[in-house]
Structure formats: C-alpha cells, structure tokens
N, C-alpha and C positions, 0 to 999 in steps of 0.2 A: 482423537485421531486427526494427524493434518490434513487440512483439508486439499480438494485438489485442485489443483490450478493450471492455467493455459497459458501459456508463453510463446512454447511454437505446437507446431503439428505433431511434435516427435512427444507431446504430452497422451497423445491419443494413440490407440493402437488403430491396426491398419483394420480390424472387426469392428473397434469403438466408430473411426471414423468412418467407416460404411454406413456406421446404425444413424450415426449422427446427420446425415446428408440424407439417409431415408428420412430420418423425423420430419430434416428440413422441407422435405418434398410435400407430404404428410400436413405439416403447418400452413405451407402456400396455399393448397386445397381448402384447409379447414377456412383460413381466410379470405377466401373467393368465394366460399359457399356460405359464408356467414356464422360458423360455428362461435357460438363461444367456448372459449377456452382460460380458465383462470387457475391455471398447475402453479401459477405462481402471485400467488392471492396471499395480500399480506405480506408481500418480500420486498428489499428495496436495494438498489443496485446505486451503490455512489463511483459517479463518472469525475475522472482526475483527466483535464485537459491542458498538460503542458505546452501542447501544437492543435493549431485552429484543424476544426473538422467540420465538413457536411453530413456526409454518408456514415462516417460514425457515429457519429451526433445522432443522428434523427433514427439513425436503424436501431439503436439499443435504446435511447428515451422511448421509441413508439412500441417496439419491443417488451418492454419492462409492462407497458400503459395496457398493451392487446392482449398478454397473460395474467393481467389481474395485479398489478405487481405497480412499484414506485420507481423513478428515478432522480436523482439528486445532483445535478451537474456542480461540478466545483470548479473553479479559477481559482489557479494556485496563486495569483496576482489579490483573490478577494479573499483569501486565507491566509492561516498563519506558516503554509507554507512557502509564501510568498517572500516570511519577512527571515525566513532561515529555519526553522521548528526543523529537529535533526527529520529525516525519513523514515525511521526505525518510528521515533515517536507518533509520526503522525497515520504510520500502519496501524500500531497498538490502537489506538484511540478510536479513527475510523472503522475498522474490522470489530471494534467492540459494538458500535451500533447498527451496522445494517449484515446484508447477507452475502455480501459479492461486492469486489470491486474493479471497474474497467480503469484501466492509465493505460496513457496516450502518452507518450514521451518521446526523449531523445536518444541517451544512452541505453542499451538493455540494459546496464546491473542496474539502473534507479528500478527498474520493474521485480529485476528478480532479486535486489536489497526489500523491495515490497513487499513480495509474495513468504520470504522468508520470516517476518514481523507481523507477516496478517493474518489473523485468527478464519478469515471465511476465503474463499478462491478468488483470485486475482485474472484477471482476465489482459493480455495483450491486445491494446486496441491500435496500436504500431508500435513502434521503436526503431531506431535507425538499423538494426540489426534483420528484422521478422516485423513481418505482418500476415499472421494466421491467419485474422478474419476475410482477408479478400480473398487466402486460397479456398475458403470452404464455400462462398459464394460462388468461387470462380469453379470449383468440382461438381459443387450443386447444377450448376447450367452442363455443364458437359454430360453430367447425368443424363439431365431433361432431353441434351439434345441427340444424343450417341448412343445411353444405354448405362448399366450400371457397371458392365463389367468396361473397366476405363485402360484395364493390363494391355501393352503392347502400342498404347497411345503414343503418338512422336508429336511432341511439344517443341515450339520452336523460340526461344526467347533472343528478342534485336532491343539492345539498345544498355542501358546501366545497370550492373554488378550487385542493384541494390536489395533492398531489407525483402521488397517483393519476390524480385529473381534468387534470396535465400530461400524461402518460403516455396515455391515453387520446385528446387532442389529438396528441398525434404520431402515435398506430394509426391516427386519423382519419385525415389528412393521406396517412398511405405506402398505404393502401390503399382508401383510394376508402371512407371512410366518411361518413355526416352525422352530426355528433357535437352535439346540440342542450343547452344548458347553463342551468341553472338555479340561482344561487345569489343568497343574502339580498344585502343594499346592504353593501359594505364585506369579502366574501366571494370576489371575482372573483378569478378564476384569474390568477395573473403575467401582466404587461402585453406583455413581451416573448415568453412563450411563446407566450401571442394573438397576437401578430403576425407570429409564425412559422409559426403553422398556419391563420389568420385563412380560409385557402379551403375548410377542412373543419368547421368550427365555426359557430355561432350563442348569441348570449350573449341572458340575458333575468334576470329577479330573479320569472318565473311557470313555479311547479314543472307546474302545468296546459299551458301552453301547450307546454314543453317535452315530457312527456309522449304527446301525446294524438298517437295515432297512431303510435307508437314501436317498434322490434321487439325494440329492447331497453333495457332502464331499470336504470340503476346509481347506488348510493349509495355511501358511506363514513360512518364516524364524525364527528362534528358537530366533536368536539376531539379531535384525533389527539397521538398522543405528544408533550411538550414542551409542552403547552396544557391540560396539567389544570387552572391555579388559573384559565383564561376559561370553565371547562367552566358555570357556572349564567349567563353573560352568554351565552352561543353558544344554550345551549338555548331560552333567551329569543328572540333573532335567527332561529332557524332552525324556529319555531314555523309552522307551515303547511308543512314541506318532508317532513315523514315519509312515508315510501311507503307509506300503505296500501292496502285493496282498493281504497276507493273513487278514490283515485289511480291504482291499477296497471289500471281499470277501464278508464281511457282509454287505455291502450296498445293496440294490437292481439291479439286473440284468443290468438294462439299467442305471444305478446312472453315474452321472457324476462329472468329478475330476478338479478343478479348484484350479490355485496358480496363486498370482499378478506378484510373479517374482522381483527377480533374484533367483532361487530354487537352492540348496544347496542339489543335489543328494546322496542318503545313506543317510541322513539325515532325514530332514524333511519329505519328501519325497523321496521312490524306484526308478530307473531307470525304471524298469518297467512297475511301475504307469503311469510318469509323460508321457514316449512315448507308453503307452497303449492304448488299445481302447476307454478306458471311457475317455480319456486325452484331456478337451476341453482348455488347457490352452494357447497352440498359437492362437486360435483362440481366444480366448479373450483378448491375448495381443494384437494383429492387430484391434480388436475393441476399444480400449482406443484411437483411430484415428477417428473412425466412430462417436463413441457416444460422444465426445468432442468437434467433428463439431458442432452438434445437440445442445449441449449448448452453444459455444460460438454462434449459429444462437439464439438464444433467449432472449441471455445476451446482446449483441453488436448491435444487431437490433429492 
C-alpha cells in the first residue's frame, strides 16, 4: 500500500484535519500535565535539511524524543547527497530504514520526486511553494483562541505571495474561510494556486482594505530564504504593508496577529504588534510542536 504522505494541506480532508488539530490540542495537555505518551516507541523520523531551520528543527527532533520515537537530522552537505547521489536513489535507500521522512527544501518537485521513490510518508517541512506545518500551528491557536468551528473567519493576509500565503489559501478553501490578500504589484501569490482556491480568496495591492474588519491578520517576512540579495529592493516595494497599530487598528477588536517567524521587527511587522495583545504568535510557534505530534501520530502509526 503507498504510504501517505504530506506536502500540502489539500493531502488531509477537511474531517482529517479537524481530527488532526483536536489530537494536537489533546497532546499540548497531555504535555503540560505530564503524561507519558510513547505511540511512537521505536520509530525513527530522518530529517533532510536543505534550508537552515529553528522551529522545524527542534519541533519535530523533540517531537520524535516526547513520543518515544528517534530523530536523525541529515545535512545534505554531510551526505552523499551533497556530492550528487540521484534523489530517486537517495529516497529508496532512506525510506528503506526508518519510518517517516521530513525535507525542508527549495523547489516542491525535489519533495514530491521524494515522496514518489519513498517507501514510508514524506513529510513537508517548507518548500518555496507550501509550508503546511505553520498552517496547522497557526489553526491549532485559532482553535484555542476563537473555538473549533473556524467557518466564516475573515483572514487577512499583508505582505509576499509566498509558500505560507499558499498554504493559508488552501486552509481558506478546506474549511470555509475568507482569506482576504494584500500584496505590492509584482508580489501576488502563484497564478495557479489562485485559481485553485479562487472561492476562498480576494486579492488587492491595499494592506487597508484587506485589513479592516478582519479577525485575523497575518504577515511574513518581506524576503524569505533564497532572496537575501532582493532583500533592499522588496523593502522598498513593500513600503506601506508593515503591520502596525495603526494598521492592526482596523481589524476588529479582539482580531488576532499571527507571523511563522523569524519577524524582522520595524518591518514586516511593529514591536508593538508583534508583543501586543492581539500577538498570538509564540503561542503558535510553541504549537508547530503540539500539532506536528498529531501528524507524525497519523503518518507513522
């Protein structure tokens, strides 16, 4: 049986991923109250990091450590994937000894040439395209803070077109959200992901319009990995998209402000913002621990 594997959100049904975000809920508890838990006793996750990570890093190694389970981090610099070993080969071989594997890359097809060659589930831990794991952090908090049923949510996305604001058009789309989009001329989210999610979405180049009225407002970084040397043209470009008060003013009262992280204060995002009231964004960084259990319990067992 092929095994199943995570790439984006549209792998999970809109029932899976409800169940998957309760588990996560579920796990947080069990690990505040001390529970042990070893569902994954004896299983060993090898982590492929083509791009530097913190929060993926440490959420899935500690992940792997607090279920009973292994983790094996690789550098494709200290492998034979380093020195050209085809990617087809190095799935086979890989997938033959442990039970799951997460990659972090650049292009999606190195992930989904992966997932097609690997004998156990392949896990997206970014890609320039999607990154699933911050949206189930980031649904897990909205959970925690708003309630389960998330249908009729109006999301407000200011700033780059990118792998996240894909990801976030597909939570639109599976679960009944308005995901309202805000980025400069020349910024816009892939043409074909828009028109895969086009029933859940609204595009505009006004971070105001997009905003106002919102219950929730989400940024990222201006120049995400692989775009340092456009990083003083983007700042330029994305001049009026920072979230600040006076921005986060037009949301609704109780609106809440969520970034994947690493935030690039003055910027992107205010000081203010980010450690302000509406600011659930440690708490969802601490969840890309919680909700990443919840799927590697799913994937690996």
């Amino acid at each position: 049986m092929a095994p199943k594997h995570f790439l984006t959100l549209d792998d999970l049904s809109r029932t899976q991923l409800l169940a998957l975000l309760a588990r996560a809920i579920e796990l947080k508890a069990e690990r505040r109250n001390g529970v042990l838990n070893e569902s994954l006793k004896n299983k060993t996750l090898a982590m492929i990091f083509d791009k530097s990570s913190t929060r993926t890093r440490v959420s899935f190694e500690a992940g792997m450590r607090q279920l009973g389970g292994a983790a094996i981090n690789l550098n494709p610099e200290d492998t034979q994937m380093g020195r050209g070993e085809p990617l087809q080969d190095t799935a086979r071989v890989i997938s033959s000894m442990v039970d799951g594997i997460m990659l972090r890359t650049g292009p999606h097809s190195i992930i989904e040439t992966m997932a097609e060659y690997s004998s156990v589930p392949v896990i997206n831990g970014l890609t320039d395209l999607f990154h699933p794991c911050q949206l189930l952090a980031d649904l897990q908090t909205l959970i925690e803070l708003r309630g389960e049923n998330l249908s009729g949510c109006t999301v407000a996305w200011v700033g780059d077109g990118n792998n996240v604001c894909h990801s976030w058009m597909n939570a639109a789309r599976i679960l009944g959200l308005q995901l309202k989009i805000a980025t400069p001329e020349g910024f816009a989210p892939a043409a074909d992901v828009v028109q895969r999610n086009q029933s859940a979405i609204s595009l505009s180049d006004d971070p105001q319009m997009a905003v106002s009225d919102a219950d929730v407002v989400v940024t990222d970084t201006w120049a995400s990995m692989g775009q340092e040397d456009e990083k003083a043209a983007r700042q330029q470009a994305f001049a009026g998209y920072c979230v600040n008060e006076e921005l986060m003013s037009l949301a609704k009262d109780e609106a809440v402000f969520l970034h994947c992280l690493p935030a690039y204060r003055e910027m992107e995002v205010s000081d203010a913002v980010i450690e302000g009231p509406q600011s659930a964004v440690f708490q969802a960084a601490e969840n890309r621990l919680h909700a990443q259990k919840a799927l590697l319990e799913i994937l690996l067992t």
